[in-house]
mmCIF file as Biopython writes it, N, C-alpha, C and O atoms, coordinates in Angstrom:
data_model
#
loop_
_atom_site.group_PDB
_atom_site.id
_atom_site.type_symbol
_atom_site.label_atom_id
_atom_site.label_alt_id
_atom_site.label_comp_id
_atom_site.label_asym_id
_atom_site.label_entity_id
_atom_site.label_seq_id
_atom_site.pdbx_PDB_ins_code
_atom_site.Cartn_x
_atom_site.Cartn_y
_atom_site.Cartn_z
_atom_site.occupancy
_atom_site.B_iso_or_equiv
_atom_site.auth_seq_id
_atom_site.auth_asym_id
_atom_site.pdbx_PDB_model_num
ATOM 1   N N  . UNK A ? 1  ? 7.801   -11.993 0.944   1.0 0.0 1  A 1 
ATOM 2   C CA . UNK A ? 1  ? 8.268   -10.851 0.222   1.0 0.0 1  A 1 
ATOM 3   C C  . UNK A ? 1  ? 7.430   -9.643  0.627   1.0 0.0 1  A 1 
ATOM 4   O O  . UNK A ? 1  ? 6.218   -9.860  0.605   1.0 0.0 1  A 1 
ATOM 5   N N  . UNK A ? 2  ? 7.836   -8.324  1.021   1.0 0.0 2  A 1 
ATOM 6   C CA . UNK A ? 2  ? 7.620   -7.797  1.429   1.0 0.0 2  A 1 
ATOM 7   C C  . UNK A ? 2  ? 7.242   -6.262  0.325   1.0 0.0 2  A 1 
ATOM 8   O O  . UNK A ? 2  ? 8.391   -5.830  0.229   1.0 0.0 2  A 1 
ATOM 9   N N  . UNK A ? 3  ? 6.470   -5.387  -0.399  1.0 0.0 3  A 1 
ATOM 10  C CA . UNK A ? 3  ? 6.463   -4.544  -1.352  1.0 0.0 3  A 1 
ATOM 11  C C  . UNK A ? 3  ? 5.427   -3.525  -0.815  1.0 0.0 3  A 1 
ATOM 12  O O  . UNK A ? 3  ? 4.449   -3.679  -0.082  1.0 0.0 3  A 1 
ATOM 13  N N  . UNK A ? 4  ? 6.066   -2.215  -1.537  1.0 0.0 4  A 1 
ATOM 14  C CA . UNK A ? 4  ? 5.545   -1.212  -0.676  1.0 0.0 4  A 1 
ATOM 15  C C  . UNK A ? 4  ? 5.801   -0.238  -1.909  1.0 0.0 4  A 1 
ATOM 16  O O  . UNK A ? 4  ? 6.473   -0.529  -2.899  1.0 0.0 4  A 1 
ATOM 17  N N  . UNK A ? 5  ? 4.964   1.309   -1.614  1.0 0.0 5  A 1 
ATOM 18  C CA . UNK A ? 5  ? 4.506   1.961   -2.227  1.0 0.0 5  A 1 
ATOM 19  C C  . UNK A ? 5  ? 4.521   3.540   -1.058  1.0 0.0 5  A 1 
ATOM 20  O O  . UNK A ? 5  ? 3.625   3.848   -0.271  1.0 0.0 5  A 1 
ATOM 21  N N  . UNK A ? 6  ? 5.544   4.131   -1.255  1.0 0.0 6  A 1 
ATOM 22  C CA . UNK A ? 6  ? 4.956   5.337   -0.557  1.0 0.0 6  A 1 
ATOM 23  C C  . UNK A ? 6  ? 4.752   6.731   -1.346  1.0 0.0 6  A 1 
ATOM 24  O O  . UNK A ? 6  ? 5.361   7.093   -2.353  1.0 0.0 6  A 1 
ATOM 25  N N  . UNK A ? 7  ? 3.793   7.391   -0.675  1.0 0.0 7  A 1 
ATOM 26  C CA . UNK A ? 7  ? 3.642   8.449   -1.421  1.0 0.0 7  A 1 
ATOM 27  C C  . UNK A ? 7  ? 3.625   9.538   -0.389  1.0 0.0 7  A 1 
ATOM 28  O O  . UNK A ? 7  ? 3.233   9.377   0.767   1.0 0.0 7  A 1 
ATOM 29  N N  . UNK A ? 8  ? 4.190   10.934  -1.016  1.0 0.0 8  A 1 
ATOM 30  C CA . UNK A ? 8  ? 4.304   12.128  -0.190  1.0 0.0 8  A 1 
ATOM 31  C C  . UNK A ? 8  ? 3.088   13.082  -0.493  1.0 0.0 8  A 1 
ATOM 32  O O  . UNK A ? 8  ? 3.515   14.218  -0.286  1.0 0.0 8  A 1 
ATOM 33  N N  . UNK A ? 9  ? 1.741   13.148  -0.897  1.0 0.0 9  A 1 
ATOM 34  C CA . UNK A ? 9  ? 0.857   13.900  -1.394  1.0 0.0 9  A 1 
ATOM 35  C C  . UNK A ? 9  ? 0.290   14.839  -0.476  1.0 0.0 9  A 1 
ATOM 36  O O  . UNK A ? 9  ? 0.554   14.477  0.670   1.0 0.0 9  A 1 
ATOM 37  N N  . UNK A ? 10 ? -0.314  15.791  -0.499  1.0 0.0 10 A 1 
ATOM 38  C CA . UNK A ? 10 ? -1.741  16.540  0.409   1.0 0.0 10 A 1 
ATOM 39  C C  . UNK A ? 10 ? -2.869  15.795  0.113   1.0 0.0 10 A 1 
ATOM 40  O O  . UNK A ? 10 ? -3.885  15.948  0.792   1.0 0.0 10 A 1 
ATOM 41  N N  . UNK A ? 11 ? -2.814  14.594  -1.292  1.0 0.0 11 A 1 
ATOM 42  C CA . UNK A ? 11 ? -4.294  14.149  -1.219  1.0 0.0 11 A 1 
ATOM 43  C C  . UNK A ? 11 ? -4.488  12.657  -0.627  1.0 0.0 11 A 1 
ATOM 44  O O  . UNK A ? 11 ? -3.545  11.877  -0.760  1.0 0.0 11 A 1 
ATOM 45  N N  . UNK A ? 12 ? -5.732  12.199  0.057   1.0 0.0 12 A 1 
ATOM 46  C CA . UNK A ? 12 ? -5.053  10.661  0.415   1.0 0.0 12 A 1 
ATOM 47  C C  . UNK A ? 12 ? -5.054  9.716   -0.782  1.0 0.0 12 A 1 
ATOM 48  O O  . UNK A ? 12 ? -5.570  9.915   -1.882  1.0 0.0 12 A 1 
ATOM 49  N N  . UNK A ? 13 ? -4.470  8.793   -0.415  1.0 0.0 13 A 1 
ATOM 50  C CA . UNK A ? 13 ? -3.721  7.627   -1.466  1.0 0.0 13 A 1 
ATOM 51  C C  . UNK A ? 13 ? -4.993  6.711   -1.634  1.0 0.0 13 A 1 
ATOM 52  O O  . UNK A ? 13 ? -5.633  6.190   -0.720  1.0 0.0 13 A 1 
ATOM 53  N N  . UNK A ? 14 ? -5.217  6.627   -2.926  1.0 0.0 14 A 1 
ATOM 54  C CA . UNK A ? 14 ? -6.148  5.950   -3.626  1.0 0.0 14 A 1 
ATOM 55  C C  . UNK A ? 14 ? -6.243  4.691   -4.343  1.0 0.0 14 A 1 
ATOM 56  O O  . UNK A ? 14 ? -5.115  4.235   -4.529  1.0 0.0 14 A 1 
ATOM 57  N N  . UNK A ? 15 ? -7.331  3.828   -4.900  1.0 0.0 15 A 1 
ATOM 58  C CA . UNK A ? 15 ? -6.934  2.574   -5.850  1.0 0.0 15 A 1 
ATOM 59  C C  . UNK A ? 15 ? -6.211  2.296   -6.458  1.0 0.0 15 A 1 
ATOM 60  O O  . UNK A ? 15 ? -5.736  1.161   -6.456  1.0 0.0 15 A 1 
ATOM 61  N N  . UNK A ? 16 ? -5.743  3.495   -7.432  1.0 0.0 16 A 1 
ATOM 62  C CA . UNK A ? 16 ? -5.159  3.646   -8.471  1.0 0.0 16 A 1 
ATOM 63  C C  . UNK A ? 16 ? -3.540  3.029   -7.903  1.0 0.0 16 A 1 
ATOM 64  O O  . UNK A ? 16 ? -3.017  2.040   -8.416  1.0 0.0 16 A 1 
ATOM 65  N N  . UNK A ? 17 ? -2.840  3.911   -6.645  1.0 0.0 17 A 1 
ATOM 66  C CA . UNK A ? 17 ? -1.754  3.426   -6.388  1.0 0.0 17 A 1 
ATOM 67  C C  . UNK A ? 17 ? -1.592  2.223   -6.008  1.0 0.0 17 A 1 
ATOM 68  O O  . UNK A ? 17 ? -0.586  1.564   -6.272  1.0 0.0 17 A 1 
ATOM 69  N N  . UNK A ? 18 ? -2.759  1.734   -5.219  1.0 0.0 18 A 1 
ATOM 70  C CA . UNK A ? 18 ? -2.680  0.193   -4.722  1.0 0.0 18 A 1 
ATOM 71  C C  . UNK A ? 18 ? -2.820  -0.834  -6.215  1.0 0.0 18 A 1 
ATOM 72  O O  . UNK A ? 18 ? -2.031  -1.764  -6.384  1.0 0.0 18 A 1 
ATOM 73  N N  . UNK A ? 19 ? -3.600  -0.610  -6.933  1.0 0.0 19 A 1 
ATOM 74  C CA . UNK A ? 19 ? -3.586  -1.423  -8.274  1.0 0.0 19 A 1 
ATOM 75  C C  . UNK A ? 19 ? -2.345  -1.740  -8.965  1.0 0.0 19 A 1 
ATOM 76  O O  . UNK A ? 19 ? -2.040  -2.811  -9.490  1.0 0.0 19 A 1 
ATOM 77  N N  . UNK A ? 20 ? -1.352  -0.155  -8.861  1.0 0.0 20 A 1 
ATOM 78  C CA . UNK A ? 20 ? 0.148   -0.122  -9.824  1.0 0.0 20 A 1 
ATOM 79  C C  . UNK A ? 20 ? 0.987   -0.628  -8.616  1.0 0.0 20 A 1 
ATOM 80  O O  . UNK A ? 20 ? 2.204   -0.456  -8.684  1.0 0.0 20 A 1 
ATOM 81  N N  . UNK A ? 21 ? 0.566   -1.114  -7.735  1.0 0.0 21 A 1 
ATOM 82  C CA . UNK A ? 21 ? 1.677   -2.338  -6.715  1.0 0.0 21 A 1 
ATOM 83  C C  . UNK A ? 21 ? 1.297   -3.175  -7.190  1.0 0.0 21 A 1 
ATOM 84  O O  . UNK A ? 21 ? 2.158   -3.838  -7.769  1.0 0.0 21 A 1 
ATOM 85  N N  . UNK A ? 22 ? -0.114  -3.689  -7.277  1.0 0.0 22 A 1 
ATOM 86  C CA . UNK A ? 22 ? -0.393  -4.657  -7.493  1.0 0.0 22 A 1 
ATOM 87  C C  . UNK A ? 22 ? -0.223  -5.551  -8.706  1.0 0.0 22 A 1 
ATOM 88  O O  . UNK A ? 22 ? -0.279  -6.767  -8.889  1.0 0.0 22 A 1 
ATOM 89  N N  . UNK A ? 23 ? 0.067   -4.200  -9.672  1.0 0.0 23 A 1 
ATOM 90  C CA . UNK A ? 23 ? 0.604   -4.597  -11.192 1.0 0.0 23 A 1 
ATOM 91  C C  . UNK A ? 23 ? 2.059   -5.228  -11.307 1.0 0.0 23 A 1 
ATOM 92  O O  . UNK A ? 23 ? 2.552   -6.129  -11.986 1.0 0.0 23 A 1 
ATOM 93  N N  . UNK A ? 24 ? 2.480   -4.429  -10.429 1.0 0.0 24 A 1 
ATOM 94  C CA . UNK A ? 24 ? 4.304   -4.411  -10.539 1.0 0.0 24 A 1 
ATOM 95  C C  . UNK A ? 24 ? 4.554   -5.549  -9.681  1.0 0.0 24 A 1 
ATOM 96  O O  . UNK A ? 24 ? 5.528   -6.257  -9.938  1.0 0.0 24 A 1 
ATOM 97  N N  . UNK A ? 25 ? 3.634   -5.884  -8.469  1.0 0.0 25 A 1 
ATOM 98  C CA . UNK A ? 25 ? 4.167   -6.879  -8.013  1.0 0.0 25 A 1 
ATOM 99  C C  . UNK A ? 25 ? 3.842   -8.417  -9.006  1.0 0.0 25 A 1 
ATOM 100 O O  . UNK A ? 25 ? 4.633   -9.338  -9.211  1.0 0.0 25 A 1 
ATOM 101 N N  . UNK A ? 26 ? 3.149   -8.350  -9.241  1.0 0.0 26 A 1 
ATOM 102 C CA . UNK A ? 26 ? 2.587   -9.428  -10.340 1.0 0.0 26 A 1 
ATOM 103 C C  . UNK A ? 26 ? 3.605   -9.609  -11.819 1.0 0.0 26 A 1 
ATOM 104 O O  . UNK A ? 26 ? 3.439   -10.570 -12.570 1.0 0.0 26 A 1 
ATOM 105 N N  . UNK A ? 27 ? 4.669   -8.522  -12.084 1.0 0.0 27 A 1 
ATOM 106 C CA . UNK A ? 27 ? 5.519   -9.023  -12.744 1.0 0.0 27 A 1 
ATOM 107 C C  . UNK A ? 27 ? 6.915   -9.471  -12.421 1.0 0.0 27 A 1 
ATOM 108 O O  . UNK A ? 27 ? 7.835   -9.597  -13.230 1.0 0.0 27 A 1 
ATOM 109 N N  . UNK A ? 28 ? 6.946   -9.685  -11.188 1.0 0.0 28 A 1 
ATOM 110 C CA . UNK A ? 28 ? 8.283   -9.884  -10.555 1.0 0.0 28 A 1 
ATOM 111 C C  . UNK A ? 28 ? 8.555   -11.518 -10.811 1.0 0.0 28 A 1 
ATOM 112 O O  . UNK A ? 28 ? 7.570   -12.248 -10.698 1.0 0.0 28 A 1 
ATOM 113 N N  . UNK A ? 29 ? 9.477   -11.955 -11.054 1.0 0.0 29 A 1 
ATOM 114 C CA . UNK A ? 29 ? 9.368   -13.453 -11.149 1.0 0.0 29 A 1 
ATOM 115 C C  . UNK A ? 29 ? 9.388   -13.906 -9.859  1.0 0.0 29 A 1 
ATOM 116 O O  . UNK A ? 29 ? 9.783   -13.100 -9.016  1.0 0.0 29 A 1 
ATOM 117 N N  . UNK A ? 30 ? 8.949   -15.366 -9.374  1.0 0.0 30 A 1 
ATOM 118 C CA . UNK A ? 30 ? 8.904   -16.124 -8.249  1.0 0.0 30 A 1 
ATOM 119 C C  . UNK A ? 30 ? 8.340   -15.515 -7.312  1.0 0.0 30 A 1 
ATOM 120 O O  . UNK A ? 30 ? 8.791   -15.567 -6.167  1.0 0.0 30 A 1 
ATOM 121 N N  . UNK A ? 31 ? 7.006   -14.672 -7.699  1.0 0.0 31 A 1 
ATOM 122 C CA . UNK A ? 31 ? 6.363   -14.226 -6.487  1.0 0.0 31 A 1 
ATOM 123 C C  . UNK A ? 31 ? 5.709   -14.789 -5.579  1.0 0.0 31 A 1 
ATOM 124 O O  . UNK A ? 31 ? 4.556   -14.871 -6.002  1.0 0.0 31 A 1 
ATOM 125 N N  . UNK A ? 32 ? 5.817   -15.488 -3.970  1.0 0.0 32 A 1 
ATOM 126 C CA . UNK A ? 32 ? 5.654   -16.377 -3.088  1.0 0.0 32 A 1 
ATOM 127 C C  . UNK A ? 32 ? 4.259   -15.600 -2.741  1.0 0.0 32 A 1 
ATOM 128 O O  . UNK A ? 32 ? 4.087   -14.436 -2.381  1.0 0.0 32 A 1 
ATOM 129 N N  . UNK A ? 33 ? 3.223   -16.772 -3.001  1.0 0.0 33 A 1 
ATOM 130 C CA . UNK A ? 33 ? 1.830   -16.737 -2.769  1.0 0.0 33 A 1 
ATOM 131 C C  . UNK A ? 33 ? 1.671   -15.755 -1.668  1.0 0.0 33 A 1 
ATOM 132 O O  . UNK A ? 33 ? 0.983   -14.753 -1.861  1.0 0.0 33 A 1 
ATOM 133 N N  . UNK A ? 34 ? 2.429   -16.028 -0.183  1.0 0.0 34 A 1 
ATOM 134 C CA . UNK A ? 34 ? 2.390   -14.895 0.834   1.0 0.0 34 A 1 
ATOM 135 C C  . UNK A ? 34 ? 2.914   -13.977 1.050   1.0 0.0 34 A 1 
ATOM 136 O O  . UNK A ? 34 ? 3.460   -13.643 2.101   1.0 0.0 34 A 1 
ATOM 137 N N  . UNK A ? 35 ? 2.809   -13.317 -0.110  1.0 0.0 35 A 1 
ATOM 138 C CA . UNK A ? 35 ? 3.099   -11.932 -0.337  1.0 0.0 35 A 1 
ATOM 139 C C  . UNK A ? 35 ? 2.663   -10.415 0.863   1.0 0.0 35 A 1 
ATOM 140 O O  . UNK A ? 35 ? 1.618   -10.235 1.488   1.0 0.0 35 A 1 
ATOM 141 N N  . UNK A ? 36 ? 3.630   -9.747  0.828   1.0 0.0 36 A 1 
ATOM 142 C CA . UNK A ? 36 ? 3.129   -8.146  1.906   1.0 0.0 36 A 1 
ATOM 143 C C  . UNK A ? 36 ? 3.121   -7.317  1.087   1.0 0.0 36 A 1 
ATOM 144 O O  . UNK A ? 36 ? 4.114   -7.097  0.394   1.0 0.0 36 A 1 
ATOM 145 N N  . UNK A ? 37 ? 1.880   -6.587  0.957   1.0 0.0 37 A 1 
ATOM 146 C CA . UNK A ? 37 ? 2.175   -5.643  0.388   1.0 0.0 37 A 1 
ATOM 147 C C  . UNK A ? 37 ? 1.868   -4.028  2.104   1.0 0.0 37 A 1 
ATOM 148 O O  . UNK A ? 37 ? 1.189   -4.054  3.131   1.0 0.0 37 A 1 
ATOM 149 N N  . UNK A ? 38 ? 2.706   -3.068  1.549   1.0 0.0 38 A 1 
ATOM 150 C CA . UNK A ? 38 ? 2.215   -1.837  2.349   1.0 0.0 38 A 1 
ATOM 151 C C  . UNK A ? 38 ? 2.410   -0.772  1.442   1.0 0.0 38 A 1 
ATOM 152 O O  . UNK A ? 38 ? 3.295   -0.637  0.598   1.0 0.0 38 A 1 
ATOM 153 N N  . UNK A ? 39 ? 1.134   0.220   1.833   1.0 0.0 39 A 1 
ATOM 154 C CA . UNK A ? 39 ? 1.576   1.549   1.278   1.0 0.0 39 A 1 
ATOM 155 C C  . UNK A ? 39 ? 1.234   2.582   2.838   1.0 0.0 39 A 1 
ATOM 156 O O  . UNK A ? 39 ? 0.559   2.372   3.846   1.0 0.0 39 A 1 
ATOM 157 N N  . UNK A ? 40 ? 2.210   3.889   2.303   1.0 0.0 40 A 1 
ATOM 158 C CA . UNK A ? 40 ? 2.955   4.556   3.197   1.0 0.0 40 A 1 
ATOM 159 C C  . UNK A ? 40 ? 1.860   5.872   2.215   1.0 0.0 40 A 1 
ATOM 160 O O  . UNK A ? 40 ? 1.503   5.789   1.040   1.0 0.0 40 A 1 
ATOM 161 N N  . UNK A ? 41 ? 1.546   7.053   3.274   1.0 0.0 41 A 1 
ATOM 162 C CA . UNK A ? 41 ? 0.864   7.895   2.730   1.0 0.0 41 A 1 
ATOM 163 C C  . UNK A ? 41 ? 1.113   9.255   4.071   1.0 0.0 41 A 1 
ATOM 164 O O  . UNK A ? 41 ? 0.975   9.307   5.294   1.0 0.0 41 A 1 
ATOM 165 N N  . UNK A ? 42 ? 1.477   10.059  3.150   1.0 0.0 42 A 1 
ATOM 166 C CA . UNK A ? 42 ? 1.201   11.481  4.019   1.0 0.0 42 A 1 
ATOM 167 C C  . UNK A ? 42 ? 0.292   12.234  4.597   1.0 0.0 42 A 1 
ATOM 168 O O  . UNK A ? 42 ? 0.438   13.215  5.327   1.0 0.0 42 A 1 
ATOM 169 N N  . UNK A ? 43 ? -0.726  11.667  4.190   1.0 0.0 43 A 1 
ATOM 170 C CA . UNK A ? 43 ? -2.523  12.102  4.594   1.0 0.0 43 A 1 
ATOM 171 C C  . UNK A ? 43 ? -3.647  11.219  4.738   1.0 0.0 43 A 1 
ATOM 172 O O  . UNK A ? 43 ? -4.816  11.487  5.014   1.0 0.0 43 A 1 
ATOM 173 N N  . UNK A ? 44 ? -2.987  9.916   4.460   1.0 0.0 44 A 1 
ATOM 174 C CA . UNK A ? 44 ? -4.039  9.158   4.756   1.0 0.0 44 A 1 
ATOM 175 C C  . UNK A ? 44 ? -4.380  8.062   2.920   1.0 0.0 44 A 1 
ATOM 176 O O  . UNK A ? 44 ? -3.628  7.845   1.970   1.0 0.0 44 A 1 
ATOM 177 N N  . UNK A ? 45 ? -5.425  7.772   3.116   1.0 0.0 45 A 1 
ATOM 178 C CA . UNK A ? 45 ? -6.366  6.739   2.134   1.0 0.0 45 A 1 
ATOM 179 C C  . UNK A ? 45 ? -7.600  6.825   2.049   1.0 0.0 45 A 1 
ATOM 180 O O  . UNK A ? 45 ? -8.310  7.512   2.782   1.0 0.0 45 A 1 
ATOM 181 N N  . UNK A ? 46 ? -7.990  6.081   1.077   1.0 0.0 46 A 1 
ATOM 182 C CA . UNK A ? 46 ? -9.423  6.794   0.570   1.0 0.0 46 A 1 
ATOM 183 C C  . UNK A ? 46 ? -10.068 5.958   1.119   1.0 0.0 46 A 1 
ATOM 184 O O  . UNK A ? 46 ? -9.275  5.229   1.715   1.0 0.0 46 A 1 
ATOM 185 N N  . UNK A ? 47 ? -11.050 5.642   1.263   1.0 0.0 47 A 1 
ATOM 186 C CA . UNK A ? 47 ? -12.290 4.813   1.964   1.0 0.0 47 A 1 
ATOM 187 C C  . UNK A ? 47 ? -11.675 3.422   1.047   1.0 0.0 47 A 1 
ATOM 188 O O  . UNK A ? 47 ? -10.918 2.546   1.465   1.0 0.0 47 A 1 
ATOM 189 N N  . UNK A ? 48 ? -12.030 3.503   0.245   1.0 0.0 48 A 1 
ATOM 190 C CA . UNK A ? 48 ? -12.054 2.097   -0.642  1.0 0.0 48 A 1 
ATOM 191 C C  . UNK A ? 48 ? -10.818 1.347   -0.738  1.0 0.0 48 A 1 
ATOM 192 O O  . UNK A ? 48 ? -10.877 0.153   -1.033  1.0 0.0 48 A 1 
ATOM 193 N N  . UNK A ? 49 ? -9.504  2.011   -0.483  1.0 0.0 49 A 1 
ATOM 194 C CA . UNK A ? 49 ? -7.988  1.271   0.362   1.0 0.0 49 A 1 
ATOM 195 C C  . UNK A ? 49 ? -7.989  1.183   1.380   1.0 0.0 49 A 1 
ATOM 196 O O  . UNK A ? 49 ? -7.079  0.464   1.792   1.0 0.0 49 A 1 
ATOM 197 N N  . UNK A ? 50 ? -8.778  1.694   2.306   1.0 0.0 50 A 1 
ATOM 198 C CA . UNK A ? 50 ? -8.857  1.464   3.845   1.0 0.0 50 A 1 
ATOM 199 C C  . UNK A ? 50 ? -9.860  0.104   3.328   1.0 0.0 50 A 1 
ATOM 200 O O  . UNK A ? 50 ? -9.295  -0.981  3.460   1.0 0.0 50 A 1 
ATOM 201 N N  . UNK A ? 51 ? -10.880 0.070   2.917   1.0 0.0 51 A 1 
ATOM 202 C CA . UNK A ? 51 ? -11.737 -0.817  3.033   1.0 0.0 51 A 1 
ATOM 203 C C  . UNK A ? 51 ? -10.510 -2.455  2.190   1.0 0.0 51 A 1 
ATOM 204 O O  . UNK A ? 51 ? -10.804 -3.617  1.907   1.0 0.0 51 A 1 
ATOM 205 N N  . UNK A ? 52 ? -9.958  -2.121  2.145   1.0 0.0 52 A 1 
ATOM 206 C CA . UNK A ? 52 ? -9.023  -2.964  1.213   1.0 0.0 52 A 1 
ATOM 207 C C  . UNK A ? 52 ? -8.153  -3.712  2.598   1.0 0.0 52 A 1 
ATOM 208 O O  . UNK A ? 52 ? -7.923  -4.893  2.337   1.0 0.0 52 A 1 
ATOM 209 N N  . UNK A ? 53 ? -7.873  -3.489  3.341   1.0 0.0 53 A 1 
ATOM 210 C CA . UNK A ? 53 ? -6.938  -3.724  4.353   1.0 0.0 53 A 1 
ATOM 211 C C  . UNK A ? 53 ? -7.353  -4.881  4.864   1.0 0.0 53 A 1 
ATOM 212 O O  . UNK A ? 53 ? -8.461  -5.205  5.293   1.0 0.0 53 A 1 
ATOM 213 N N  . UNK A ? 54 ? -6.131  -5.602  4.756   1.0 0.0 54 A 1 
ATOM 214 C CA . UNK A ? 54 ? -6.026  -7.496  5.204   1.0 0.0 54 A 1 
ATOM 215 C C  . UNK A ? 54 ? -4.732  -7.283  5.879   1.0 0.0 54 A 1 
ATOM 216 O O  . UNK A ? 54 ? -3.919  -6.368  5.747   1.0 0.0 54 A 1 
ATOM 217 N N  . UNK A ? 55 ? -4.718  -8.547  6.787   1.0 0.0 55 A 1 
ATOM 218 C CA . UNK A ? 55 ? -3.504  -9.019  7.226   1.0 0.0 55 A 1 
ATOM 219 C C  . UNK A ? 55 ? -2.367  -9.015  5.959   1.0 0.0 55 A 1 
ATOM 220 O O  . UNK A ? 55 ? -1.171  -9.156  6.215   1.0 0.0 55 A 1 
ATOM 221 N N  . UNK A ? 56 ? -2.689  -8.901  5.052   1.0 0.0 56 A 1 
ATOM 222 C CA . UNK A ? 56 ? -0.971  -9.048  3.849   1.0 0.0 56 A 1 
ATOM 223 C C  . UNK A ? 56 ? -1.056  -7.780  3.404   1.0 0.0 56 A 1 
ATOM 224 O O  . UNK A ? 56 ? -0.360  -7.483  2.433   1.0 0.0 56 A 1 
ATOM 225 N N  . UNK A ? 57 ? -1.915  -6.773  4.010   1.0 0.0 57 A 1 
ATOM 226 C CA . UNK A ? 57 ? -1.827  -5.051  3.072   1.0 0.0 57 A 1 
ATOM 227 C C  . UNK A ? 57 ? -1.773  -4.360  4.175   1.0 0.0 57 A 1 
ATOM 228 O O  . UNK A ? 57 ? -2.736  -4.368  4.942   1.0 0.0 57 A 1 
ATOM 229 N N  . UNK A ? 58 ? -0.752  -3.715  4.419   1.0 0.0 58 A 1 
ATOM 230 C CA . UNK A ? 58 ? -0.660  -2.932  5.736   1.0 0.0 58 A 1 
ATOM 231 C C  . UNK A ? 58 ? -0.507  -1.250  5.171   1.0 0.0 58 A 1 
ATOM 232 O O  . UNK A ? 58 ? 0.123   -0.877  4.182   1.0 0.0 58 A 1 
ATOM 233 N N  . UNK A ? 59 ? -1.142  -0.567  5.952   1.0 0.0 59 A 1 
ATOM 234 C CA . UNK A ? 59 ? -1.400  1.163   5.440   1.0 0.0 59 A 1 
ATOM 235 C C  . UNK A ? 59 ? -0.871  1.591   6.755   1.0 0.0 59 A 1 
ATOM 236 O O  . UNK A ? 59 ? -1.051  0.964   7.799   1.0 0.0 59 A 1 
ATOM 237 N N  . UNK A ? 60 ? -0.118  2.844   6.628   1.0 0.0 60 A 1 
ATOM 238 C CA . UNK A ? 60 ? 0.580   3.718   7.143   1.0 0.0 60 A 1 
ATOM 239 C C  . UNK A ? 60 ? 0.924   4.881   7.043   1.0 0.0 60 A 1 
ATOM 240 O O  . UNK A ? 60 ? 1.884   5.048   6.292   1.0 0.0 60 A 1 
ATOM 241 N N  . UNK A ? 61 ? 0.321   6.181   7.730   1.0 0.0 61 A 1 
ATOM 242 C CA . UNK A ? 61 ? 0.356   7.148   7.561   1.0 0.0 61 A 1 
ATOM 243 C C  . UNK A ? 61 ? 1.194   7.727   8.524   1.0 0.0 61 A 1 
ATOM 244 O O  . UNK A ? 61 ? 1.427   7.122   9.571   1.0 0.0 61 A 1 
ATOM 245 N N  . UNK A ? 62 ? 1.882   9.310   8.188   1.0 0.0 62 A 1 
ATOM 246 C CA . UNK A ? 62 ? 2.870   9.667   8.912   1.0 0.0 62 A 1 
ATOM 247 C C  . UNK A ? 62 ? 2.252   9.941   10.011  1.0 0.0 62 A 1 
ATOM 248 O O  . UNK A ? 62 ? 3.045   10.855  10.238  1.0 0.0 62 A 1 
ATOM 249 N N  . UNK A ? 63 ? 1.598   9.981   10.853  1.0 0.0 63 A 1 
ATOM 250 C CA . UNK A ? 63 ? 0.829   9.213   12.167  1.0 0.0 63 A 1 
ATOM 251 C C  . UNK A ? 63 ? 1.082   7.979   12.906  1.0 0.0 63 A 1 
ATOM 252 O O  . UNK A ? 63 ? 0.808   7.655   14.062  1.0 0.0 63 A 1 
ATOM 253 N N  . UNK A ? 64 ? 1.561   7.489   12.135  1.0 0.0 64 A 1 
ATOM 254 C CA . UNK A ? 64 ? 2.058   5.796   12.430  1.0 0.0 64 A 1 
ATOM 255 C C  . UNK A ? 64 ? 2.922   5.864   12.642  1.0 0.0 64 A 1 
ATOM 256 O O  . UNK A ? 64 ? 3.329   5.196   13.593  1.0 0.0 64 A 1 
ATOM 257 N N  . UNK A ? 65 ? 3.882   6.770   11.871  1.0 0.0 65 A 1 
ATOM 258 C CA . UNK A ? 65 ? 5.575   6.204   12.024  1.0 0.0 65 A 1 
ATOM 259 C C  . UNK A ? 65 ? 6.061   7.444   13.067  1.0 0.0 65 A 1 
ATOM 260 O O  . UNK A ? 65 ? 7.017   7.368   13.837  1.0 0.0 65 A 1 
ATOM 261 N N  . UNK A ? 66 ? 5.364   8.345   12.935  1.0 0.0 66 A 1 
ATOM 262 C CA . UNK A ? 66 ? 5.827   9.297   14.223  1.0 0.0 66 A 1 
ATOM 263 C C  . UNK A ? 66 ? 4.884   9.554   15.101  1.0 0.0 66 A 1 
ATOM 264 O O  . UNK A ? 66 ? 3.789   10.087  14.925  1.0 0.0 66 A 1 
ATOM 265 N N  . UNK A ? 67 ? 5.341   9.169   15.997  1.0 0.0 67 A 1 
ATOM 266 C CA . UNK A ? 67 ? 3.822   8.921   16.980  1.0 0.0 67 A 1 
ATOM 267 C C  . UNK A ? 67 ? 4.065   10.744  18.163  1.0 0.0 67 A 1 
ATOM 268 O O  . UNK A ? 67 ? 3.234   11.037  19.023  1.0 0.0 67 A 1 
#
């Protein structure tokens, strides 16, 4: 399952948004242990969501998707 989070801000994307995926994904029924999560950001992430980044949390900034 694949869950994602984008945001359009000037500021970069912080805990707070990765936590309220992490909330919402946690009430979904039959959530399969190997879960994806990604968040999508217009400026980037804060140190402490970059420092967050695993193979199942993928970050992406409009840098990424338009190269």
């Amino acid at each position: 399952m694949l869950a994602a989070e984008v945001k359009w801000t000037s500021e970069p994307v912080g805990l707070a948004v990765l936590h309220t995926l992490e909330r919402r994904v946690a009430l979904l029924p039959r959530v399969v242990p190997d879960r994806q999560l990604a968040l999508f950001a217009k400026t980037g992430f804060t140190a402490d969501v970059q420092a967050r980044r695993t193979p199942s949390l993928a970050l992406y900034t409009l840098d990424d998707l338009l190269p």
